[in-house]
Backbone atoms as SQL, in Angstrom:
CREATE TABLE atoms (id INTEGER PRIMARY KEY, chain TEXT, resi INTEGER, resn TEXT, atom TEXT, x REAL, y REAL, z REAL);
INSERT INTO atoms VALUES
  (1, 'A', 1, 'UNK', 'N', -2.799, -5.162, -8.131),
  (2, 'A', 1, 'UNK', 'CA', -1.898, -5.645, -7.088),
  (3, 'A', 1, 'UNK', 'C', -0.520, -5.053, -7.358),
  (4, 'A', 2, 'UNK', 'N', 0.161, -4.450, -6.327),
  (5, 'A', 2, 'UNK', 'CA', 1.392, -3.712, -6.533),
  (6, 'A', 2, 'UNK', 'C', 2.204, -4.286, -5.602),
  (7, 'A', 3, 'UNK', 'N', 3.397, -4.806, -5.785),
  (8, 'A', 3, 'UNK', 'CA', 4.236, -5.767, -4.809),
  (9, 'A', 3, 'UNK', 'C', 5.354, -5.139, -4.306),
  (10, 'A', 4, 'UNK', 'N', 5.754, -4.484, -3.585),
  (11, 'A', 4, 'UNK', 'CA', 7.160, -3.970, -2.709),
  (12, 'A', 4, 'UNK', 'C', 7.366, -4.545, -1.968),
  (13, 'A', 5, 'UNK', 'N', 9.477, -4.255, -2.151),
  (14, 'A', 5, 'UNK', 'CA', 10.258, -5.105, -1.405),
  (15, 'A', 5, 'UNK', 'C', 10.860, -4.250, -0.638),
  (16, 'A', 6, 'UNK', 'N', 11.734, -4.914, 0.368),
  (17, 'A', 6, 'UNK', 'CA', 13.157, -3.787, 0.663),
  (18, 'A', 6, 'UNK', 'C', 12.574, -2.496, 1.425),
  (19, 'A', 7, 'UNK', 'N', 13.025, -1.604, 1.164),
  (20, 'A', 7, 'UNK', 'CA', 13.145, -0.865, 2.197),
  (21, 'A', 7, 'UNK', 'C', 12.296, 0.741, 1.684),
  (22, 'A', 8, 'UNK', 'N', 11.001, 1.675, 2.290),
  (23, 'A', 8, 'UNK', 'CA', 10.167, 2.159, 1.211),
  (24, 'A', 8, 'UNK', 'C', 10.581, 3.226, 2.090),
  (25, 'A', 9, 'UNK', 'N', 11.146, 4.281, 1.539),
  (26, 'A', 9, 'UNK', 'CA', 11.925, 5.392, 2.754),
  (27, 'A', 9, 'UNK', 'C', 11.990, 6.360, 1.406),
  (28, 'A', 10, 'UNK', 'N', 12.983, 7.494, 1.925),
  (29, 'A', 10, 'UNK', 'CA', 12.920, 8.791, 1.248),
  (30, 'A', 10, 'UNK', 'C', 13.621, 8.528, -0.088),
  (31, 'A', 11, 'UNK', 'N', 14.641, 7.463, -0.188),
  (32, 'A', 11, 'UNK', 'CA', 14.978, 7.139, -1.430),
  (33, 'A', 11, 'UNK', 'C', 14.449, 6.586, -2.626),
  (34, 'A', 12, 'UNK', 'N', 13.598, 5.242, -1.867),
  (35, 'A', 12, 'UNK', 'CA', 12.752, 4.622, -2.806),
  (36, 'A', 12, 'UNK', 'C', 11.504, 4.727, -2.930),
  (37, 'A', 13, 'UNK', 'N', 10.519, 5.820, -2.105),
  (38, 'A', 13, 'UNK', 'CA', 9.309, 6.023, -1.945),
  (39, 'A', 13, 'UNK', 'C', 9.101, 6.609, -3.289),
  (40, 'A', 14, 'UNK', 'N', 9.776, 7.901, -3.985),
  (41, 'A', 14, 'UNK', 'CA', 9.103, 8.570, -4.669),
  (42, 'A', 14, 'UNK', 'C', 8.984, 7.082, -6.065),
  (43, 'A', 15, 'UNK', 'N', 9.715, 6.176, -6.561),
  (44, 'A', 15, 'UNK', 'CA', 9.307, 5.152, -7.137),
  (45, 'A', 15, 'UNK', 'C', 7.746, 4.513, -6.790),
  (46, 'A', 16, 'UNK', 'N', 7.876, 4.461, -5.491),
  (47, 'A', 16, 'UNK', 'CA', 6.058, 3.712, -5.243),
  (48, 'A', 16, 'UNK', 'C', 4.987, 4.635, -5.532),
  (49, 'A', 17, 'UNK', 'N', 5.555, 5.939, -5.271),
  (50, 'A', 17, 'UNK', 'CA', 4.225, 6.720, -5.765),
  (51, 'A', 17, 'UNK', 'C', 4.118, 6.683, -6.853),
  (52, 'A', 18, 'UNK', 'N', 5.143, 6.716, -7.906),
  (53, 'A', 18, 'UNK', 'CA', 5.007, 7.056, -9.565),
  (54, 'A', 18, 'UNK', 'C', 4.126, 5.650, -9.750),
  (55, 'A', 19, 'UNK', 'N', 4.218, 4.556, -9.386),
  (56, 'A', 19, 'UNK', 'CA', 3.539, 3.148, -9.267),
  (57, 'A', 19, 'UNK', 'C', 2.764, 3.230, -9.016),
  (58, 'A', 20, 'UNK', 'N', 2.046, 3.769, -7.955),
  (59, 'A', 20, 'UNK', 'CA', 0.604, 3.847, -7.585),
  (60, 'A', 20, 'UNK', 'C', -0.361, 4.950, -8.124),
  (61, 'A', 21, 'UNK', 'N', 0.431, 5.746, -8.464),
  (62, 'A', 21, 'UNK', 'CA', -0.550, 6.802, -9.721),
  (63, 'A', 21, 'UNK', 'C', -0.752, 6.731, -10.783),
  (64, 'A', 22, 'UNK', 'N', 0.311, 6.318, -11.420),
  (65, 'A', 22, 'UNK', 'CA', 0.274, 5.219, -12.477),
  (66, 'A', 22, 'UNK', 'C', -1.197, 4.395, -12.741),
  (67, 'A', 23, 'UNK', 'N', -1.110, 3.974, -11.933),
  (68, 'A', 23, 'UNK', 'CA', -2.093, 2.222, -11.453),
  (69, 'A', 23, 'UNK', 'C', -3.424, 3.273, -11.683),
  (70, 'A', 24, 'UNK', 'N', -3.405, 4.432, -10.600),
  (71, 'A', 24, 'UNK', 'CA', -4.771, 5.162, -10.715),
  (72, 'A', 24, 'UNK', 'C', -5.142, 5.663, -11.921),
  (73, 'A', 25, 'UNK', 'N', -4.043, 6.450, -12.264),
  (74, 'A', 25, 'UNK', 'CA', -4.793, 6.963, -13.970),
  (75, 'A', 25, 'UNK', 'C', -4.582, 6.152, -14.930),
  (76, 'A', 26, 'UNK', 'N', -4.364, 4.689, -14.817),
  (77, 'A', 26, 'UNK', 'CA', -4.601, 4.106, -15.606),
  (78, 'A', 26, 'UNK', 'C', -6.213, 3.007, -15.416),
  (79, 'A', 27, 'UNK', 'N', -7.023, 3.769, -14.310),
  (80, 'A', 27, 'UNK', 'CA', -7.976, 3.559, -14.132),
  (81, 'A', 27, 'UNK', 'C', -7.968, 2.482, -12.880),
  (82, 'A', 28, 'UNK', 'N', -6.987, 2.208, -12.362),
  (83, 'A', 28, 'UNK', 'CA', -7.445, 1.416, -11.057),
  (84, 'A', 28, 'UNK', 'C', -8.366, 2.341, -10.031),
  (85, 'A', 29, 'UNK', 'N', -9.214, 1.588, -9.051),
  (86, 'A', 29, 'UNK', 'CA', -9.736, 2.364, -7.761),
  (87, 'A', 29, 'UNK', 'C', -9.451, 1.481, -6.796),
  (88, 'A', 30, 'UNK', 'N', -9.210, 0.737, -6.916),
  (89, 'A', 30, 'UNK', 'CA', -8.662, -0.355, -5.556),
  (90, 'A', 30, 'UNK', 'C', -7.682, -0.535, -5.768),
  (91, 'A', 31, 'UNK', 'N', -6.554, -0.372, -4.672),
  (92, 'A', 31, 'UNK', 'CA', -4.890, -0.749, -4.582),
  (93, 'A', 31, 'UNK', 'C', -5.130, -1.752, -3.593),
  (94, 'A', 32, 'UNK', 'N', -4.259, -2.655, -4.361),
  (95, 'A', 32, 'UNK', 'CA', -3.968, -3.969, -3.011),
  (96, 'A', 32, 'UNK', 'C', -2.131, -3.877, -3.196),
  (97, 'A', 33, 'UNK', 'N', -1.591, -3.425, -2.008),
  (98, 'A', 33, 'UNK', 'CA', -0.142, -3.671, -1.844),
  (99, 'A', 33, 'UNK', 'C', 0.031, -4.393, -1.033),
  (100, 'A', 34, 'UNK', 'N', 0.844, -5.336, -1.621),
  (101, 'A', 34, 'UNK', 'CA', 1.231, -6.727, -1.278),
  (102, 'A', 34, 'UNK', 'C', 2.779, -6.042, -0.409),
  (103, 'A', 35, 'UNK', 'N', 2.540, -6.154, 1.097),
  (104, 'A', 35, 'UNK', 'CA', 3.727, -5.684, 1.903),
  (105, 'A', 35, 'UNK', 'C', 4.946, -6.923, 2.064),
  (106, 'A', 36, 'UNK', 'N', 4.217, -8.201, 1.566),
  (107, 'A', 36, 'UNK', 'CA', 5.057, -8.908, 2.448),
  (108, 'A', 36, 'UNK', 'C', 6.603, -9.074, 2.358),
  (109, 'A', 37, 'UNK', 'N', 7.333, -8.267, 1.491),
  (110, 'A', 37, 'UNK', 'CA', 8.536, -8.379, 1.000),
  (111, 'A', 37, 'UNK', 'C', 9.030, -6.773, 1.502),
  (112, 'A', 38, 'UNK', 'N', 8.928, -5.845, 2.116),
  (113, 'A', 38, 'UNK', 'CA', 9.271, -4.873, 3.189),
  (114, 'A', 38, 'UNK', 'C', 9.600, -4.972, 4.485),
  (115, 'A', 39, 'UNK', 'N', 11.127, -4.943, 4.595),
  (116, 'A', 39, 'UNK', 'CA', 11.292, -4.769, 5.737),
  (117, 'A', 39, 'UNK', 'C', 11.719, -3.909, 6.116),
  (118, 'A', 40, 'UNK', 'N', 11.330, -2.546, 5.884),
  (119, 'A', 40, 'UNK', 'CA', 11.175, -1.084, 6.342),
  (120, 'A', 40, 'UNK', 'C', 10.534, -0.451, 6.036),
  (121, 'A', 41, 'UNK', 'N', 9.816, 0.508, 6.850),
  (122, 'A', 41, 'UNK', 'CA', 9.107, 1.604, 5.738),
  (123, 'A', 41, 'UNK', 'C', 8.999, 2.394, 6.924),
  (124, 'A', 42, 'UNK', 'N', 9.569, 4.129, 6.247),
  (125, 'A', 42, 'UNK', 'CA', 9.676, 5.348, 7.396),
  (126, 'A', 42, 'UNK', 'C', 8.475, 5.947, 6.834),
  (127, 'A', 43, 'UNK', 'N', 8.861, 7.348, 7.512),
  (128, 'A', 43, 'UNK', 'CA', 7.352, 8.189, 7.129),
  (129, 'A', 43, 'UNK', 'C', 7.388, 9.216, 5.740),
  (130, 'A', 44, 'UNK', 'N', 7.914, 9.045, 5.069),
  (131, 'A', 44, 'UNK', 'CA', 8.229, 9.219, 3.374),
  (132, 'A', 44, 'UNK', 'C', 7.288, 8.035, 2.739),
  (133, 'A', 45, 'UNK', 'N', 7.555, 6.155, 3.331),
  (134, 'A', 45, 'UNK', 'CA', 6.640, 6.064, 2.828),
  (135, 'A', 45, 'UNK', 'C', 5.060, 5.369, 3.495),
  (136, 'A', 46, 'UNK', 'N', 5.383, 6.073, 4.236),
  (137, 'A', 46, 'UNK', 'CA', 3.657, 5.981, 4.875),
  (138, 'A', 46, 'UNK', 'C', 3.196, 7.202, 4.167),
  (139, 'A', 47, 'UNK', 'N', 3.445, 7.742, 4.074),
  (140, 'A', 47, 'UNK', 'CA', 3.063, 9.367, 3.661),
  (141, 'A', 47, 'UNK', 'C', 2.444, 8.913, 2.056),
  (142, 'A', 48, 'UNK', 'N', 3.569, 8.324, 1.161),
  (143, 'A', 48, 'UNK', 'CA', 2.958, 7.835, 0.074),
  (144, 'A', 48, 'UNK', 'C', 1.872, 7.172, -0.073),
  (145, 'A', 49, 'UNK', 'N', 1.596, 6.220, 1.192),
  (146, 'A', 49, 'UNK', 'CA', 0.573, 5.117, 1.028),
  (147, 'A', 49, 'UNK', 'C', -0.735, 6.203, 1.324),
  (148, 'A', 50, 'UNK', 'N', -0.451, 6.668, 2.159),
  (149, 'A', 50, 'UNK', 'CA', -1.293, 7.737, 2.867),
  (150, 'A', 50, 'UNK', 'C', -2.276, 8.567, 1.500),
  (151, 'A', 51, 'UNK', 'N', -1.246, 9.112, 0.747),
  (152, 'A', 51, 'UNK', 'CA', -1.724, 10.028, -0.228),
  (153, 'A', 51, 'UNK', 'C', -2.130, 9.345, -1.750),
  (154, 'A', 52, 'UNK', 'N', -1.586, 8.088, -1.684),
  (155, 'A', 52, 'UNK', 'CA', -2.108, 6.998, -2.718),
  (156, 'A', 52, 'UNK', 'C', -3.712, 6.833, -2.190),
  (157, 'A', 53, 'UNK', 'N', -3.960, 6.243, -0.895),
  (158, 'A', 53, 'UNK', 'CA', -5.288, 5.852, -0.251),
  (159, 'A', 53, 'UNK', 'C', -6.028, 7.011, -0.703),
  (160, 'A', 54, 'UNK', 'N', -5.488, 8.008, -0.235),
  (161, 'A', 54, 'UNK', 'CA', -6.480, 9.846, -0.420),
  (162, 'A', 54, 'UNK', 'C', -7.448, 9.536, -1.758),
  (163, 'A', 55, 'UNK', 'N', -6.425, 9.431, -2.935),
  (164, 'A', 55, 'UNK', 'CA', -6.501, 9.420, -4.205),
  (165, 'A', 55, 'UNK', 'C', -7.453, 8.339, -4.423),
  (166, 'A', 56, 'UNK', 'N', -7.354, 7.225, -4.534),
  (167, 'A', 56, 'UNK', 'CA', -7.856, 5.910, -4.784),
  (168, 'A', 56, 'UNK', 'C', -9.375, 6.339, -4.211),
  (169, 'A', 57, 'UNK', 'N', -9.466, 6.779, -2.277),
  (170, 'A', 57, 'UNK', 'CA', -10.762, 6.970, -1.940),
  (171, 'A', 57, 'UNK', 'C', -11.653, 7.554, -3.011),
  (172, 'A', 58, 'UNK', 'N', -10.955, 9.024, -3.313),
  (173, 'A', 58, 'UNK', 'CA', -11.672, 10.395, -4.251),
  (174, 'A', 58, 'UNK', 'C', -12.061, 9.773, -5.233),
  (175, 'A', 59, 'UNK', 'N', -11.734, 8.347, -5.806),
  (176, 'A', 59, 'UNK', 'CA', -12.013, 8.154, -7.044),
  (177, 'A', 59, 'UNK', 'C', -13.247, 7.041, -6.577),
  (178, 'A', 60, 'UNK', 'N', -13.834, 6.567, -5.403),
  (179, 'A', 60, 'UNK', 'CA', -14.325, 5.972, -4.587),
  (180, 'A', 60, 'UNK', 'C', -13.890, 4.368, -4.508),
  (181, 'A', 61, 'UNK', 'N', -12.830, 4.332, -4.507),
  (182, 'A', 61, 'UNK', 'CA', -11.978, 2.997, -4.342),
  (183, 'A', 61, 'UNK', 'C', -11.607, 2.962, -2.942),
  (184, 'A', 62, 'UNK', 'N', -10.770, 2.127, -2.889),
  (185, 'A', 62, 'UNK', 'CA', -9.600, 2.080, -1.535),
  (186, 'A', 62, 'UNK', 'C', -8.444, 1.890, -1.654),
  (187, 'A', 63, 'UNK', 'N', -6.947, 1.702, -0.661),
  (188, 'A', 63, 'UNK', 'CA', -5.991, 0.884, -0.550),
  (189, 'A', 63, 'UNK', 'C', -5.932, 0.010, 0.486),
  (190, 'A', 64, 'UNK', 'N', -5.351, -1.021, 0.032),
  (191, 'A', 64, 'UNK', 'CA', -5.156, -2.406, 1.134),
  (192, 'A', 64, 'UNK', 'C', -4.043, -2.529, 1.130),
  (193, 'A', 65, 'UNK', 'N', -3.345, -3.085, 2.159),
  (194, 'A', 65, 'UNK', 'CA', -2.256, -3.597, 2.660),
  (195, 'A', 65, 'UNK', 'C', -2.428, -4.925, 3.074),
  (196, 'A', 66, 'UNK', 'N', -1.439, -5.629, 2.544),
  (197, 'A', 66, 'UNK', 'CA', -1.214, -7.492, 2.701),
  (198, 'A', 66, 'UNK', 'C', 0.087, -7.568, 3.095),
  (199, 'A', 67, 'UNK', 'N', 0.045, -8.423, 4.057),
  (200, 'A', 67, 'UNK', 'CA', 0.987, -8.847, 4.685),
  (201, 'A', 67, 'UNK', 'C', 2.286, -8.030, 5.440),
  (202, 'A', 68, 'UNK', 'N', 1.473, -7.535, 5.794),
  (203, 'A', 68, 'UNK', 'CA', 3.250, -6.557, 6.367),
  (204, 'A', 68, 'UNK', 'C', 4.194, -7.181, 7.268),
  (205, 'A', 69, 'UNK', 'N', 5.569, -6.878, 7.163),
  (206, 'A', 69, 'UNK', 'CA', 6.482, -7.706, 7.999),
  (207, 'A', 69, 'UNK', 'C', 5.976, -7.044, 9.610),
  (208, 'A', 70, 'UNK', 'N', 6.499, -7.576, 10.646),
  (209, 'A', 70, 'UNK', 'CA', 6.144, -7.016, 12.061),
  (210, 'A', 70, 'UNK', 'C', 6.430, -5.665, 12.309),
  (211, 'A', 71, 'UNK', 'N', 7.679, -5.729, 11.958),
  (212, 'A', 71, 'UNK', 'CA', 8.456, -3.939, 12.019),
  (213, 'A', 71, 'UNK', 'C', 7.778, -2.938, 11.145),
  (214, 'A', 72, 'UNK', 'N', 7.359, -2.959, 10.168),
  (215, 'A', 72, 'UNK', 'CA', 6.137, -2.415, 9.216),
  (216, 'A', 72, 'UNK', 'C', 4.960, -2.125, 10.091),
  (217, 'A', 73, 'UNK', 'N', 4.399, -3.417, 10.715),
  (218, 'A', 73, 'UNK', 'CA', 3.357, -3.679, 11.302),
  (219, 'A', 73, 'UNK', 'C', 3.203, -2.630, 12.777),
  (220, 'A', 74, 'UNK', 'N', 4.530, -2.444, 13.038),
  (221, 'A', 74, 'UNK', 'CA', 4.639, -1.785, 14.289),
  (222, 'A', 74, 'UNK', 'C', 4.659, -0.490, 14.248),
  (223, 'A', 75, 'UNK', 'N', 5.258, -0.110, 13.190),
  (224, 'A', 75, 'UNK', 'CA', 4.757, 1.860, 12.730),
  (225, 'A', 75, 'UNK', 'C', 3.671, 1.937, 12.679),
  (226, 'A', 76, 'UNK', 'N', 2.802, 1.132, 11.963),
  (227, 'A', 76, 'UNK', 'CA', 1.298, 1.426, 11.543),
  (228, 'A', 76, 'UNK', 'C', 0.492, 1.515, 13.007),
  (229, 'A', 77, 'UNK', 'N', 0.690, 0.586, 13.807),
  (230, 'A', 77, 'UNK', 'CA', 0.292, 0.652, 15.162),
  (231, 'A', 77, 'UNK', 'C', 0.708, 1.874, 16.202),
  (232, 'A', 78, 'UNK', 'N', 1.836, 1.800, 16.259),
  (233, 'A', 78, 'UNK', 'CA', 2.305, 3.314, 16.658),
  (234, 'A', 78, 'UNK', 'C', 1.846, 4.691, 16.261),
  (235, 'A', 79, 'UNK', 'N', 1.682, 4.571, 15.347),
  (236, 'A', 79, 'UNK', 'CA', 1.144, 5.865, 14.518),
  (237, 'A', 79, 'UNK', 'C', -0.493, 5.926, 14.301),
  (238, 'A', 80, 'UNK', 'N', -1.112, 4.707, 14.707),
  (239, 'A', 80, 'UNK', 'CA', -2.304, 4.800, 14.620),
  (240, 'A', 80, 'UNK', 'C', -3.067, 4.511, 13.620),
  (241, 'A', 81, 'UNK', 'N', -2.460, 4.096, 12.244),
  (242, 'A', 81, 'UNK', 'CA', -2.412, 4.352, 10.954),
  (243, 'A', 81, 'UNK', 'C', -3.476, 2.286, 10.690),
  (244, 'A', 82, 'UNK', 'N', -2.971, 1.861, 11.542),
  (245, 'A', 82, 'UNK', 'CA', -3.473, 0.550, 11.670),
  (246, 'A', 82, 'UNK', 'C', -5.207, 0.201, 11.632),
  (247, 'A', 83, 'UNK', 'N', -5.818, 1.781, 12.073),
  (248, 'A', 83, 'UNK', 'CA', -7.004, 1.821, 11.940),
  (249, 'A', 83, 'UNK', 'C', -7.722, 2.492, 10.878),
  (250, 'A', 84, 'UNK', 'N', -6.591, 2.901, 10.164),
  (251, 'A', 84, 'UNK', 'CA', -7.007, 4.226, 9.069),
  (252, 'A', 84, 'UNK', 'C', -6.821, 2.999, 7.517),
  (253, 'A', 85, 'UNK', 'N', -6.128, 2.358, 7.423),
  (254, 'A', 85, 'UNK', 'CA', -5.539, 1.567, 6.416),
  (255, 'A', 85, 'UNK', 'C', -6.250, -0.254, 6.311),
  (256, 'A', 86, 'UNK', 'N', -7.122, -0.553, 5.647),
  (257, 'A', 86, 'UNK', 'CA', -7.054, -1.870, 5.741),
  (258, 'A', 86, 'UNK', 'C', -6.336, -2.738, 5.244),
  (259, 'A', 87, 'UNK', 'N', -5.970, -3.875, 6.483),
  (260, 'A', 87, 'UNK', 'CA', -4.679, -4.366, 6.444),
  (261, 'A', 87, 'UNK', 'C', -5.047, -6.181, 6.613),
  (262, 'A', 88, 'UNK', 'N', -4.720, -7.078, 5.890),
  (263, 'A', 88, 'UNK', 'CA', -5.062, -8.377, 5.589),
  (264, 'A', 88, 'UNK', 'C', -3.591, -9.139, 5.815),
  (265, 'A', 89, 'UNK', 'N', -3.686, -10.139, 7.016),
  (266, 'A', 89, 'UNK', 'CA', -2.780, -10.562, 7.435),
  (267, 'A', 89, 'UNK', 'C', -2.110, -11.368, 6.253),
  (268, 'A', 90, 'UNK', 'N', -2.703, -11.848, 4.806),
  (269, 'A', 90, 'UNK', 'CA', -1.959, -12.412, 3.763),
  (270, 'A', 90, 'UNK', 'C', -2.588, -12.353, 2.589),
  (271, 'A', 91, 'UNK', 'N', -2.548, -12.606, 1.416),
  (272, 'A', 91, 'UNK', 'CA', -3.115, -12.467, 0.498),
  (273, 'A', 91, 'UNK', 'C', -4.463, -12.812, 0.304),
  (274, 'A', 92, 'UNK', 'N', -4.263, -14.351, 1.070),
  (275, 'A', 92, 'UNK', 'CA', -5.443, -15.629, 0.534),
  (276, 'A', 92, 'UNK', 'C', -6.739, -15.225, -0.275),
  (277, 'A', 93, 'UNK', 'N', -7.677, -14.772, -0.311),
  (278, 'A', 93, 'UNK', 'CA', -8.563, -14.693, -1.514),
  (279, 'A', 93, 'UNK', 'C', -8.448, -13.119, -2.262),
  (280, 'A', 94, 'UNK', 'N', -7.872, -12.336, -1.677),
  (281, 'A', 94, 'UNK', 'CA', -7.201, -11.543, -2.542),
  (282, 'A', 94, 'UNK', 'C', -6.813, -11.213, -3.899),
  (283, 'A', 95, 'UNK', 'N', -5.851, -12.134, -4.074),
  (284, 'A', 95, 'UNK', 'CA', -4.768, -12.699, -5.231),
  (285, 'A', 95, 'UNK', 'C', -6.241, -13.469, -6.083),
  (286, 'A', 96, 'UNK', 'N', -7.087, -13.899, -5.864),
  (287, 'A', 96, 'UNK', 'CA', -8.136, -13.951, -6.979),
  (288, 'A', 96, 'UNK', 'C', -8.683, -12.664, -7.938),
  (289, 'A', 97, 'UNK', 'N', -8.709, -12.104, -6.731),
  (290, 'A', 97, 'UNK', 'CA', -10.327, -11.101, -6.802),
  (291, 'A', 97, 'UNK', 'C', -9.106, -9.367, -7.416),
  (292, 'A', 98, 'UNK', 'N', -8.019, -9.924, -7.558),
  (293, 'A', 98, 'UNK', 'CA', -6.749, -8.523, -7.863),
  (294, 'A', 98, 'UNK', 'C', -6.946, -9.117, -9.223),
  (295, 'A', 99, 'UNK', 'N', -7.240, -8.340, -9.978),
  (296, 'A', 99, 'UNK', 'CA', -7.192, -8.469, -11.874),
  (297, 'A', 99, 'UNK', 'C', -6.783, -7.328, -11.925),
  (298, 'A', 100, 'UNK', 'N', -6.528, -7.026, -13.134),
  (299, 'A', 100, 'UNK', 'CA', -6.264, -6.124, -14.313),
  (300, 'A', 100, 'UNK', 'C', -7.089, -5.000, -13.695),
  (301, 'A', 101, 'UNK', 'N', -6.566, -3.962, -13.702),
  (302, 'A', 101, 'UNK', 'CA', -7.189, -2.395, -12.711),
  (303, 'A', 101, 'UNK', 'C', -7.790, -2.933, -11.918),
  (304, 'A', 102, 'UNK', 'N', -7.486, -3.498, -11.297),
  (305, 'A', 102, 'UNK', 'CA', -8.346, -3.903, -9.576),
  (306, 'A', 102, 'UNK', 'C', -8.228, -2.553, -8.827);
């Protein structure tokens, strides 16, 4: 489980990737990012999530997205990305089943 806040754009994206590759070669295959504390994200970091998911798939995992704020919610829809990404309106059984390299 990887938790971002604030705002995931060209400044602070390259931080989420070092986080989410991290997570992978330290043997995760499932990413669960916990959105609900973002209230922005441009295409720097969709692009990250994008190329985190790539990665995670190849290793035959996935990425998830929890909770995204609306404005979050509304790029992903716009962009289409809403069908490419699975996306869980909140944590609820989640936050169990997220351990240690989830």
């Amino acid at each position: 489980m990887v938790t971002v806040g604030g705002e995931v754009d060209l400044y602070t994206a390259p931080q989420l990737r070092d986080e989410l590759v991290g997570a992978l070669e330290d043997g995760a295959r499932r990413l669960v990012i916990d959105m609900s504390r973002v209230e922005f994200c441009d295409s720097t970091g969709i692009s990250v999530l994008l190329s985190a998911m790539k990665r995670s798939r190849d290793k035959e995992g996935d990425l998830e997205l929890v909770a995204p704020k609306p404005a979050v919610t509304k790029v992903l829809e716009v962009t289409g990305l809403d069908e490419v990404f699975t996306i869980h309106p909140d944590l609820g059984p989640l936050s169990a089943q997220a351990g240690p390299g989830a």
